[in-house]
C-alpha positions as a printed Julia matrix, in Angstrom:
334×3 Matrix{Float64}:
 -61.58  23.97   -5.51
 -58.07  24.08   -4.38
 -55.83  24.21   -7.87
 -51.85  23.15   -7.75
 -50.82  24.4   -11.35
 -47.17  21.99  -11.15
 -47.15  18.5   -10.22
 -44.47  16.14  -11.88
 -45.48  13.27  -13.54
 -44.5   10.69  -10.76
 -46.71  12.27   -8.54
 -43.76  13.65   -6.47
 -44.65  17.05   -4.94
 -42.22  19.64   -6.21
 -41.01  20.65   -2.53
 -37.24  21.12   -1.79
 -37.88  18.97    1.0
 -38.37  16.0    -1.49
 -35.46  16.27   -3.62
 -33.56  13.69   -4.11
 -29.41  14.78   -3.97
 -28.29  11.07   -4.57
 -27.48  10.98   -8.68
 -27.32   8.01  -10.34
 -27.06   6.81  -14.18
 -29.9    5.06  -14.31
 -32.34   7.67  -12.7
 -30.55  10.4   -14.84
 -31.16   8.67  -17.98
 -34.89   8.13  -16.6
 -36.16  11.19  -15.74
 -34.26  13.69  -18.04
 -36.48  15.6   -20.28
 -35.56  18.92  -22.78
 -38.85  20.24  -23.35
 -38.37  23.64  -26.26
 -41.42  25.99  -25.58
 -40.3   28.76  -28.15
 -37.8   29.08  -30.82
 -37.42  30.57  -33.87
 -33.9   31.65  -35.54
 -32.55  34.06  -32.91
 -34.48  33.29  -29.79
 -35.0   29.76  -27.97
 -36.67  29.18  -24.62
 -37.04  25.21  -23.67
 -37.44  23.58  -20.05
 -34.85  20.42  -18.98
 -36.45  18.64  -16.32
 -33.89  16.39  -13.64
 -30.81  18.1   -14.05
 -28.39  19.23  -11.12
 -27.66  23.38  -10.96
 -23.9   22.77  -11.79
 -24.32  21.11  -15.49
 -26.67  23.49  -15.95
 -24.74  26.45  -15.39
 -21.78  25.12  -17.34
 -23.66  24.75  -20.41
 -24.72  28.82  -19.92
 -20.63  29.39  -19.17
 -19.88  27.02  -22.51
 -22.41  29.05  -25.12
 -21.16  32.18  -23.12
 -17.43  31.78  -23.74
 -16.36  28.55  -25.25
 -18.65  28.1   -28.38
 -16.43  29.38  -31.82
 -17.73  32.4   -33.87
 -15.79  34.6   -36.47
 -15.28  37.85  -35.53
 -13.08  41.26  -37.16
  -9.69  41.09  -35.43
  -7.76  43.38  -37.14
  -8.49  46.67  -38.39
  -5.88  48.88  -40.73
  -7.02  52.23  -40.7
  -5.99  53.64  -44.24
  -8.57  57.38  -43.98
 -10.33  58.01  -41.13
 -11.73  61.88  -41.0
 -14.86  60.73  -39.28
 -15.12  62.76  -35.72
 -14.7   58.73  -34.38
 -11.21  57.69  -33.28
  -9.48  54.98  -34.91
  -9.29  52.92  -31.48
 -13.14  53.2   -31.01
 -14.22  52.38  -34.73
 -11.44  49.33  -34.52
 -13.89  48.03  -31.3
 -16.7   48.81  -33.03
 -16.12  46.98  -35.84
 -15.09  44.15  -33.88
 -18.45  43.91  -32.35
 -19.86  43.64  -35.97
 -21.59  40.23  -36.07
 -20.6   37.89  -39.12
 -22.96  35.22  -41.48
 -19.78  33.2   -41.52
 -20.07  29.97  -40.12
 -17.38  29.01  -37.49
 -17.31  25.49  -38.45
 -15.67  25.95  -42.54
 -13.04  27.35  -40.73
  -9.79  26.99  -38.69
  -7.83  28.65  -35.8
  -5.38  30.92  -37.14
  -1.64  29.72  -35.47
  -0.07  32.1   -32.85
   2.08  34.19  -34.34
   1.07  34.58  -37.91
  -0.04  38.16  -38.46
  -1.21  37.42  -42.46
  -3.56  34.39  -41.93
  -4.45  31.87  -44.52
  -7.74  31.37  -47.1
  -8.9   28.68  -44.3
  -8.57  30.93  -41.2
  -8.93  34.38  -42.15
 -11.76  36.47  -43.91
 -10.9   39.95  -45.64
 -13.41  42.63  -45.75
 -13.22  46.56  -47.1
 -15.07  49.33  -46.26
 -14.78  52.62  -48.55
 -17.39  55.31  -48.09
 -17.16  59.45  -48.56
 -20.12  61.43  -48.13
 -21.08  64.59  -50.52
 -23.81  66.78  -50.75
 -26.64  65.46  -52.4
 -26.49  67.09  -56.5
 -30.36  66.64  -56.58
 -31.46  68.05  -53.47
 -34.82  69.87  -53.58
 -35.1   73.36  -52.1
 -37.02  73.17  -49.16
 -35.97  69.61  -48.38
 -33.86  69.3   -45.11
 -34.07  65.73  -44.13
 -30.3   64.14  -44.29
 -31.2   61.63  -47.01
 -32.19  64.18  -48.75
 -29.21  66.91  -48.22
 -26.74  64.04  -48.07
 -25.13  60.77  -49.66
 -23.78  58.62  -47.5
 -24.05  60.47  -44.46
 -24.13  57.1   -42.83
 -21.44  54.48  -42.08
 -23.77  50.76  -42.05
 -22.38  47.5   -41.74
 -23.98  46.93  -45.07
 -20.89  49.04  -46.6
 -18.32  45.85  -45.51
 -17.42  44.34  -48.19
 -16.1   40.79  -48.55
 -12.49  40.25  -50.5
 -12.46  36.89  -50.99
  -8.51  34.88  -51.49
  -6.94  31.88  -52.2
  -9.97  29.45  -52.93
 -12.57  30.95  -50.59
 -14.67  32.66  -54.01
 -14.83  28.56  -55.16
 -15.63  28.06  -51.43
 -18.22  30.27  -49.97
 -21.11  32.53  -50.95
 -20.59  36.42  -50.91
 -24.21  36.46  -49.02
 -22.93  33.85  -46.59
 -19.7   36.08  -45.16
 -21.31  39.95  -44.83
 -22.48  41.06  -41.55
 -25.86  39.84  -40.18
 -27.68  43.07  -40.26
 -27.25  45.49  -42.79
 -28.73  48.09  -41.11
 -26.0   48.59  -37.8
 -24.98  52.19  -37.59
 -21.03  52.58  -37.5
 -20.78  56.22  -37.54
 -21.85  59.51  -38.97
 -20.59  61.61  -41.18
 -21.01  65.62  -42.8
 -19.58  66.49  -46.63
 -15.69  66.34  -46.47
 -15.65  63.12  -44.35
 -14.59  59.47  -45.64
 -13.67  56.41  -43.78
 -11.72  53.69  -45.6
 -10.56  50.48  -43.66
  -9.73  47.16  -44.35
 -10.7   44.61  -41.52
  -9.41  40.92  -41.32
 -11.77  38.11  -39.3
 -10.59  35.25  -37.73
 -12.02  32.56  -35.45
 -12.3   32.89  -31.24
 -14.11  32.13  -28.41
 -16.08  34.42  -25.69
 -12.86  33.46  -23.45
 -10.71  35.52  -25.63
 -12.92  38.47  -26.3
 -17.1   39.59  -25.99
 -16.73  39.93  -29.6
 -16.58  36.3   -29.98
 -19.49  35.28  -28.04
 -22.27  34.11  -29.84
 -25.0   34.75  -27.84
 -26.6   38.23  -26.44
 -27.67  36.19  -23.03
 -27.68  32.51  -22.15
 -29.46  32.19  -18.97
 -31.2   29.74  -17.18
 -33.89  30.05  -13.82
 -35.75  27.82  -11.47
 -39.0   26.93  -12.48
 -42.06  28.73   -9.8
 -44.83  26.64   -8.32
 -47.68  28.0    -6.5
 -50.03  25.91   -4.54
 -53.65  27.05   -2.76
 -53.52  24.79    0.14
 -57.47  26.1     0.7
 -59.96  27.58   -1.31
 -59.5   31.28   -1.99
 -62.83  33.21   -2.98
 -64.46  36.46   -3.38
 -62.5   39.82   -1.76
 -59.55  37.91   -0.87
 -59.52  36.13   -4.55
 -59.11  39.29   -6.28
 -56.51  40.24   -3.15
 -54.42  37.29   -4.14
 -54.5   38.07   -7.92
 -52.91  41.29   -7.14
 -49.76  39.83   -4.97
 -48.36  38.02   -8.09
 -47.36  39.36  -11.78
 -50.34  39.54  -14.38
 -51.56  36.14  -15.55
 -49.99  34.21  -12.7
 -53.79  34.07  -11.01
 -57.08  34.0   -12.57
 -60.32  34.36  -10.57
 -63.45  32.33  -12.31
 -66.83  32.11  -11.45
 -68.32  29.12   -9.83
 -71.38  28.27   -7.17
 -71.89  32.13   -7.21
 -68.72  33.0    -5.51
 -65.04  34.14   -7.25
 -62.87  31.94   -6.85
 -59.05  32.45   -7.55
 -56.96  29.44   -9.25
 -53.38  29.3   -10.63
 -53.34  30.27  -14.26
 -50.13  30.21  -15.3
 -46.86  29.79  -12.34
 -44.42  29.91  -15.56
 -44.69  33.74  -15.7
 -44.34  34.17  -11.61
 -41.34  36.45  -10.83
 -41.7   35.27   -7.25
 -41.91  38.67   -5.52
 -43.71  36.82   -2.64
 -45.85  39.77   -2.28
 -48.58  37.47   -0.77
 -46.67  37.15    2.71
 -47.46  40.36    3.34
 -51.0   39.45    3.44
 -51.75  37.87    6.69
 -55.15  36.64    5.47
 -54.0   34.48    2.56
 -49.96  33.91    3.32
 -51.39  30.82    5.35
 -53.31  29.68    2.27
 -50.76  29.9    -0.6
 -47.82  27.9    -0.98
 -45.01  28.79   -3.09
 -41.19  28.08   -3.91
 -39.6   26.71   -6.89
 -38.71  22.95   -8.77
 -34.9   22.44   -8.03
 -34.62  20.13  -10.71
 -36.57  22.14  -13.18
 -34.57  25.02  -15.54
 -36.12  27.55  -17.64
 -33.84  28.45  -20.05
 -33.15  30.48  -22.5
 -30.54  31.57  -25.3
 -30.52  34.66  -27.76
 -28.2   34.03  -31.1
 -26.3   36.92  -32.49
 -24.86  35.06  -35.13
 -26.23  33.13  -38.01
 -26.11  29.81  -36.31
 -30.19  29.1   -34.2
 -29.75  28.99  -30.91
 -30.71  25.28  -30.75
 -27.37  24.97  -33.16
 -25.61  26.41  -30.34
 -26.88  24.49  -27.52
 -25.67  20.86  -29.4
 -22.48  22.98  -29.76
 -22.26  23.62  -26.15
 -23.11  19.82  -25.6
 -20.22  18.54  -28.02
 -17.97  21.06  -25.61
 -18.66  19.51  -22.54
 -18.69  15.92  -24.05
 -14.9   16.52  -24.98
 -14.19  18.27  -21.67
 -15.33  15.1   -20.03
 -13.53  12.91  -22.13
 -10.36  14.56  -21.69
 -11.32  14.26  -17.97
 -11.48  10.46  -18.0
  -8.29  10.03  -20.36
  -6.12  12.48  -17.87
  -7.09  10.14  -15.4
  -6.6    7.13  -16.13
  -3.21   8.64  -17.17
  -2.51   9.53  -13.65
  -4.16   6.25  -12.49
  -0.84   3.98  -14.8
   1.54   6.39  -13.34
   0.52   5.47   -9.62
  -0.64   9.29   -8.73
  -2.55   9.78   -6.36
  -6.09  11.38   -7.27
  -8.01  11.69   -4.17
């Protein structure tokens, strides 16, 4: 009745002790697998099976800091009499994600301040609050004594130039949701700004990262090396997180089994048991990565993680180019 809830499909057990640090082509092409468990538009969660730590940690560095976004660089402050300072609204708005997509666009060149219809996206925002004319007596709610009492990111507005209005979609360039709070306001205040995107990278700034967390974790195993029943079953059900261990029914006695290792936050609460430490195995698959991205942007996170790929494809081309360059000029490498 003993239950192992990971074994790998070769049969090998998933022990540090058997694996293998000698990488080859051939095996990597062989036993590589991307496995996606989850994913919808924002969120992605998918397994890749035979890969080394240090790839994948640089593609959570690449999506991290090297994957392009658009993102409000420059703010002109034209009214501000919000109780906000112009230096913290600027970062705020900054943090503002965009719809715009990354790729219809180009670097703006160092130096140039104005920007171009290919590199640069103009935006407005223009709001003044007042007391509400048709508030109700006996009404205090701030929708109710107030318009636009709020600042929302649903208030930028896109100024299209040059050939961007025969280009792009107004719904395409406003900011993702409509509903981020920028600040507050009472009767007498008014903010009017005009804000200027352009495209970077996470290396430059946060505000150009376009995920919320890109990270990646070793896959648990658990493994009862005897049978586990009764008292002690429920015991062991208790030393790991809900789910990991189930305890069933069978021949009259409760027996526990692994459920679901996936879930395990390896606490390794059970070696403080010394009836069942001696009966449970547990550690993690060095070759196996759970791992997950969150998109901020438009762009699915599985859009991102091809991105990443493309980034690291080029690195290593570059790699092997600047090499062999050194390698005609007789430099020594080693």
């Amino acid at each position: 009745m003993s239950n192992t809830i990971f074994m790998r499909q070769d049969g090998v057990k998933p022990a540090s002790a058997n694996f293998d640090e000698n990488w080859t082509l051939q095996k990597y092409q062989k036993e590589l697998v991307i496995k996606v468990i989850t994913h919808d538009n924002s969120d992605m969660e998918f397994d890749i099976i035979g890969i080394f730590p240090a790839l994948c940690n640089a593609f959570r560095r690449i999506l991290i800091s090297e994957v392009p976004t658009m993102a409000i660089e420059k703010v002109t402050m034209i009214q501000n009499k919000t109780i906000i300072p112009d230096e913290i609204l600027a970062h705020r708005f900054g943090l503002i994600p965009l719809k715009a997509n990354p790729r219809l666009f180009q670097y703006r060149m160092p130096g140039d301040l104005v920007g171009t219809d290919r590199d640069t996206l103009n935006y407005e925002l223009k709001v003044k609050c007042v007391k509400n004319p048709h508030r109700r007596a006996g009404h205090y709610k701030l929708e109710d004594m107030f318009l636009n009492y709020e600042i929302l990111s649903k208030d930028i507005k896109w100024i299209p130039f040059g050939d961007q209005k025969l280009l792009y979609k107004e719904e395409d360039m406003g900011a993702i949701q409509d509903d981020i709070v920028i600040a507050k306001m009472r009767p007498g205040q008014e903010l009017h700004v005009k804000l200027a995107a352009v495209k970077g990278i996470g290396k430059d700034h946060a505000k150009f990262s376009p995920v919320g967390t890109a990270t990646y974790r070793l896959h648990p195993y658990i493994k009862l090396l005897e049978d586990v029943v009764d008292e002690q079953a429920e015991r062991l059900k208790k030393c790991f997180s809900k789910d990991v261990i189930e305890v069933v029914n069978q021949k009259g006695h409760r027996v526990a089994q692994v459920k679901n290792a996936r879930i395990d936050m390896c606490s390794r609460n059970v070696h403080n048991e010394p009836q069942l430490k001696d009966k449970v195995e547990v550690g993690r698959i060095r070759d196996h990565f759970i791992f997950t991205i969150e998109s901020v942007i438009s762009s699915p996170p599985d859009e991102l993680f091809r991105e990443a790929v493309k980034i690291m494809k080029k690195k290593c081309s570059d790699a092997i180019i600047e090499l062999q360059n050194m390698s005609s000029l007789n430099v020594d490498v080693s």
